[in-house]
N, C-alpha and C positions, 0 to 999 in steps of 0.2 A: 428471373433471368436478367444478365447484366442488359445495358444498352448498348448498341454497338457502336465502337468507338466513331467519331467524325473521322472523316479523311482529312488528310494532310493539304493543306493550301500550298499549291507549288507555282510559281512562275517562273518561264526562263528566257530571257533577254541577251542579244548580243551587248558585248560591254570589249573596251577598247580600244588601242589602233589597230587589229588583227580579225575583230569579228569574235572573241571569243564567248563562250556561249556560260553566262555565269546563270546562277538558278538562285530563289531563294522556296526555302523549303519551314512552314514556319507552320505552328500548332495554334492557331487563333484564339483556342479555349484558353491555355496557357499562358498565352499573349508572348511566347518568345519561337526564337528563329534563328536560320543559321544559312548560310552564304556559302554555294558552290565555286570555285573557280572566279574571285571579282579580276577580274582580266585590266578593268579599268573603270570611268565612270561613277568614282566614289561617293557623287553627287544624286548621282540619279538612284543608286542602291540606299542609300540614305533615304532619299525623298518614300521610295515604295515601304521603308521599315516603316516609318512614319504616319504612313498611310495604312498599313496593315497595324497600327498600334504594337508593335512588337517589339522588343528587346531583343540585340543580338550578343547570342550567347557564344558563336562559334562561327568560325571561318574554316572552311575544310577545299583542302586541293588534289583534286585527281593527279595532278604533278605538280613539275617547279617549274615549266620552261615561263620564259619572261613574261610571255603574253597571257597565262593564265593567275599570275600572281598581282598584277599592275597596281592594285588597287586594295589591297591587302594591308599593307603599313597602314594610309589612310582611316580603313574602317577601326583597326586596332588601337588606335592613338583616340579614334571618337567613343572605341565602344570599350575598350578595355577590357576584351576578348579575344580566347584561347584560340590562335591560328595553327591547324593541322598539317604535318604533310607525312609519309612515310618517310621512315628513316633513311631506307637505301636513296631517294630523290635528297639529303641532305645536301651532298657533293656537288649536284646541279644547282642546288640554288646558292651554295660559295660563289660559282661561275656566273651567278647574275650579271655584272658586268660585262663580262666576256659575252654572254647570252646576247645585250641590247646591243652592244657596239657590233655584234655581227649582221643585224639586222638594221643598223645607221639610228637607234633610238639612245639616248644619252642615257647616265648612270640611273638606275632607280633607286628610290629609298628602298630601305631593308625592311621587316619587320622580324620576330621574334616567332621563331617558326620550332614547334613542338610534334617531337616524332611521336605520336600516339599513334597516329593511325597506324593499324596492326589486322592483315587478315583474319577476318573471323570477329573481330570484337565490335560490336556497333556502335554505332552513334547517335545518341538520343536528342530527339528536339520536340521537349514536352512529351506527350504521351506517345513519341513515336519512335520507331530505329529505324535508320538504315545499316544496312548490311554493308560491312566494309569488305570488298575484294580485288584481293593483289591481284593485276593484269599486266604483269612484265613483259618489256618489249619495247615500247615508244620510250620510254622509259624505266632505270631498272626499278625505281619507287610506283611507278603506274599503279594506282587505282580505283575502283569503278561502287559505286555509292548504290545499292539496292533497296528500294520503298515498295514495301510489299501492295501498297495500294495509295494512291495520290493524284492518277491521270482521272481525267472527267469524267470519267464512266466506272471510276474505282478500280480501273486497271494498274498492273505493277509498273514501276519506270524504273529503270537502270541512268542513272548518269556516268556515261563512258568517257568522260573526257577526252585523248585525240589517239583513244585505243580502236575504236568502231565507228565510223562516218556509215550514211547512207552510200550504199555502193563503192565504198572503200573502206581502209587502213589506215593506222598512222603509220610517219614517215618512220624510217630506224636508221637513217644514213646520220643522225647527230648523237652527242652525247650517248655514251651507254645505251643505243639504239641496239636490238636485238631482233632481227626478221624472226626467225623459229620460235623465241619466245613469245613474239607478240602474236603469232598466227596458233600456236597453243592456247593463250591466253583465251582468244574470242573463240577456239573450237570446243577447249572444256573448262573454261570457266561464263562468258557470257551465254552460248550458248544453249547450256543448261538452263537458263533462266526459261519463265515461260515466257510462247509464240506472242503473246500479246503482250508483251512487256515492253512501253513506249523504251526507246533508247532518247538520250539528251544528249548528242554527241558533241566534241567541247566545239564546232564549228558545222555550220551548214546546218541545215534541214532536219527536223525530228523522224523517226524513219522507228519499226519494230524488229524484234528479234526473230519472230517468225520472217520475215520480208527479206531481211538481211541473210539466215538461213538459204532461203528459196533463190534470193536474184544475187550476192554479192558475187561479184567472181572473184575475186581474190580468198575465200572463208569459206567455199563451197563446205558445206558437213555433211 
């Protein structure tokens, strides 16, 4: 009988001027790793690779908006690694510019940004996947990263980026915002995840899909 694989070594960390909630999600045995959402703080994502002796292999983004990308050039120019985004969030991230100057932050650097990510196709770091799904709405690129097992107790985590908050939604009033899509989105696609499946929402508080099912008001199921 085989061995049962390790779980997946996960951290997630506010990173930023926004609070955004970047994760690194990395295979120990393998010794590589891969970076949710580096929002900012290219310093201190660094420092924790280092520490965890990992190699990053991959930079993947729930979306494009500015505050989740910050840090993204930075890591790629150290690591000379494949930076993710879906394709439909292309257009959003042209708009970087426009993105900071709306919110009073000056130009960002760019990085090189690869539409792989594709519902349905995973994403592997070392012996592991995550499940890639489209959650259109906050954005029409949105989406949300499935680890069948990673949380402390070998529970599943979903990383929703700023599709599902603890007791809320993301907003839909910018860019390619979509109310009905995004409220589709978390009714049958997160959802369906299971009740104990940690959510890593890209801001605030870690919070579960059963919980959010039961108390959100805005995603009543």
């Amino acid at each position: 009988m085989p061995l049962p694989l390790p779980l997946a070594h996960v951290e997630s960390f506010e990173s930023g001027p926004l609070g955004c909630m970047c994760s690194i999600i990395a295979d120990l045995h393998a010794k590589t790793a891969i970076v949710v959402d580096p929002g900012g703080d290219a310093e201190y994502i660094n420092e924790r690779l280092t520490a965890l002796g990992c190699t990053l292999v991959q930079v993947i983004h729930t979306h494009t908006h500015f505050d989740h990308v910050g840090a993204t050039p930075e890591l790629q120019s150290a690591h000379k690694c494949i930076c993710a985004i879906h394709e439909a969030d292309r257009f959003l991230y042209d708009l970087l510019p426009v993105q900071a100057a709306m919110f009073g932050m000056g130009t960002p650097a760019r990085a090189e940004m690869d539409g792989s990510l594709v519902d349905g196709r995973p994403v592997a770091v070392g012996a592991h996947e995550l499940d890639v799904m489209h959650v259109p709405g906050h954005t029409p690129g949105s989406v949300a990263f499935f680890l069948p097992a990673g949380g402390p107790k070998g529970e599943p985590i979903v990383f929703a980026g700023d599709t599902l908050f603890q007791g809320s939604v993301g907003r839909t009033d910018l860019w390619g915002g979509d109310t009905n899509a995004l409220l589709t989105s978390v009714k049958k696609r997160l959802f369906t995840l299971p009740d104990n499946a940690i959510v890593v929402p890209g801001h605030g508080p870690l919070t579960s899909i059963g919980v959010e099912k039961r108390t959100n008001p805005f995603v009543r199921s």
